[in-house]
C-alpha positions as CSV (number, residue, x, y, z in Angstrom):
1,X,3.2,20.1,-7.2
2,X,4.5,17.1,-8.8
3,X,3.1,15.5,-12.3
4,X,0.8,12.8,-11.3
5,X,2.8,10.4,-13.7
6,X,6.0,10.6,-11.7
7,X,4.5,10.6,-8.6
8,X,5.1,7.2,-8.0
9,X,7.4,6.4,-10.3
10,X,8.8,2.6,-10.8
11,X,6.8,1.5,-7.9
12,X,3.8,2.2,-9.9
13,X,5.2,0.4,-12.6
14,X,5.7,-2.4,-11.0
15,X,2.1,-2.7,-9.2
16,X,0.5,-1.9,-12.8
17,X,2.7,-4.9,-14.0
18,X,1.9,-7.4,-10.8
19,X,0.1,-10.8,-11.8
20,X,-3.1,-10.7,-9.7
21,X,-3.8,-14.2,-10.3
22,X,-1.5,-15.1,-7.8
23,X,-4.5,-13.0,-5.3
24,X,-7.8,-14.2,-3.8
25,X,-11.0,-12.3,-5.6
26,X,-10.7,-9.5,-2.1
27,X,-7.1,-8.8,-3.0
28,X,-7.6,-8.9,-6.4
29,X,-10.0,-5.9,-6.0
30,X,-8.5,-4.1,-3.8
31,X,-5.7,-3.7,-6.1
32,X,-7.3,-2.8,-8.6
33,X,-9.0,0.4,-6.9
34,X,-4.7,0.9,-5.6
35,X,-3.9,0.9,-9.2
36,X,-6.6,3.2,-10.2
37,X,-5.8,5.8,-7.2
38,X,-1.9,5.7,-7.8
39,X,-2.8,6.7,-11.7
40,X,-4.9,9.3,-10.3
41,X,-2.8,10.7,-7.7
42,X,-4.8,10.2,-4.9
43,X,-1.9,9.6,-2.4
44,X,-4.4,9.2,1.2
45,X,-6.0,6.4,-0.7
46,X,-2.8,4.8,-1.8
47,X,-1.3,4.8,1.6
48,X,-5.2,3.3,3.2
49,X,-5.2,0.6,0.3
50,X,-2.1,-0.4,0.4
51,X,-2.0,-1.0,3.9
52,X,-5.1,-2.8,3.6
53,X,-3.9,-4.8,0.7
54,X,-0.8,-6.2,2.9
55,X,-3.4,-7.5,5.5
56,X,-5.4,-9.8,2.9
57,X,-2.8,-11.1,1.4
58,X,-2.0,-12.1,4.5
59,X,-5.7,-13.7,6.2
60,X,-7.6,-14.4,2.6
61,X,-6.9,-18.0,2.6
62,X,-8.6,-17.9,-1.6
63,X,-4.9,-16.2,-2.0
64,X,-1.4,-16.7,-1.1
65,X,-2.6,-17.4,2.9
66,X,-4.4,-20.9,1.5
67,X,-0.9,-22.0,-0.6
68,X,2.3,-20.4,0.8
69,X,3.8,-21.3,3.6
70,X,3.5,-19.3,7.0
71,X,6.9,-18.6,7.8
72,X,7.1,-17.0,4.3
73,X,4.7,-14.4,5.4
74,X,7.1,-13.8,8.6
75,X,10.1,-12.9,6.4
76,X,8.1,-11.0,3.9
77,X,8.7,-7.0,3.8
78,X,10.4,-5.0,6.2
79,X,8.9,-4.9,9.4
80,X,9.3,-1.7,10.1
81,X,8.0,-0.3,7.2
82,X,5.3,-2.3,7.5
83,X,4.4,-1.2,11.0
84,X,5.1,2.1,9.7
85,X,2.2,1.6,7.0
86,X,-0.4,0.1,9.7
87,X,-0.1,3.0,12.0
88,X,-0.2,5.6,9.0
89,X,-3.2,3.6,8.0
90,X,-5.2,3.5,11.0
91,X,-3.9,7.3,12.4
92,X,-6.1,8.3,9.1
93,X,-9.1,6.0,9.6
94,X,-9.3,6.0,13.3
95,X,-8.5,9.5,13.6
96,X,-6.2,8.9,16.3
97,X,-5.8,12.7,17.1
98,X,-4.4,15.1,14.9
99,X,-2.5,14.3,11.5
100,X,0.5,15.7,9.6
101,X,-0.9,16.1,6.3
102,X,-4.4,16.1,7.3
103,X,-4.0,19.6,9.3
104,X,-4.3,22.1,6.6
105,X,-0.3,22.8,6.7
106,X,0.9,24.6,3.6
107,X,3.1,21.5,3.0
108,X,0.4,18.5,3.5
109,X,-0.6,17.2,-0.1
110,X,3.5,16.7,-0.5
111,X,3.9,15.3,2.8
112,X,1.1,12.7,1.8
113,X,2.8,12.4,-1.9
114,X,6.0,11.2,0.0
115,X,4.0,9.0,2.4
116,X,2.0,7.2,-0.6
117,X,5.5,6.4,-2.4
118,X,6.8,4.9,0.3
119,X,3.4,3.2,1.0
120,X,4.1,1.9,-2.7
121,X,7.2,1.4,-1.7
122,X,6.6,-1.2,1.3
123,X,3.9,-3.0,-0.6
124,X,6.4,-3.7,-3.4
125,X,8.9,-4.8,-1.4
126,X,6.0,-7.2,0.7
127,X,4.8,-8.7,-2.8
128,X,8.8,-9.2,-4.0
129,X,8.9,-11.2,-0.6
130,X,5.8,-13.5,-1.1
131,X,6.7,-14.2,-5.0
């Protein structure tokens, strides 16, 4: 198993380093519980609140959704990652049928590791886009 310190490496980094003030008050806590997991190493979390923390930032109209401009929001992040994250997201929550990673394989806390740095990953990349 890898140390929880370089799990996420300089995607962690830069979400530790992210000006929330630029988020409505929802946002604003939801990434603060991301920040919290990612230091902790709880990769299913990352990979639920970072998914959820790309669809306020996109409806919470007390954050970027009241100030930037629409089409911003269509060019932010890659869109396939993005979709990627969504369905990840709600395959856990919804249990839409059986899981890699949630199956008991030998293999599944890495699998999830992998998933919640590239969950980091995509929500980077979204928040680069917006600001």
């Amino acid at each position: 198993m890898r140390n929880k310190k370089s799990i996420f490496g300089s995607n962690l980094e830069r979400i530790l380093v992210f000006d929330d003030s630029l988020l409505g008050p929802h946002a604003r806590a939801l990434l603060a519980d991301l920040r919290g997991a990612a230091k902790s190493g709880l990769s299913l979390t990352v990979i639920v609140l970072a998914a959820t923390l790309v669809d306020v930032i996109r409806h919470e109209t007390a954050g970027p959704a009241g100030y930037l401009d629409g089409a911003i929001f269509n060019f932010a992040g890659n869109k396939n990652d993005l979709n990627w994250l969504r369905i990840r997201r709600n395959h856990f929550l919804h249990h839409e049928g059986p899981s890699d990673g949630l199956m008991g394989e030998v293999q599944s806390a890495e699998w999830l590791i992998d998933e919640a740095v590239r969950a980091l990953g995509v929500l980077v990349k979204y928040l680069d886009d917006l600001f």
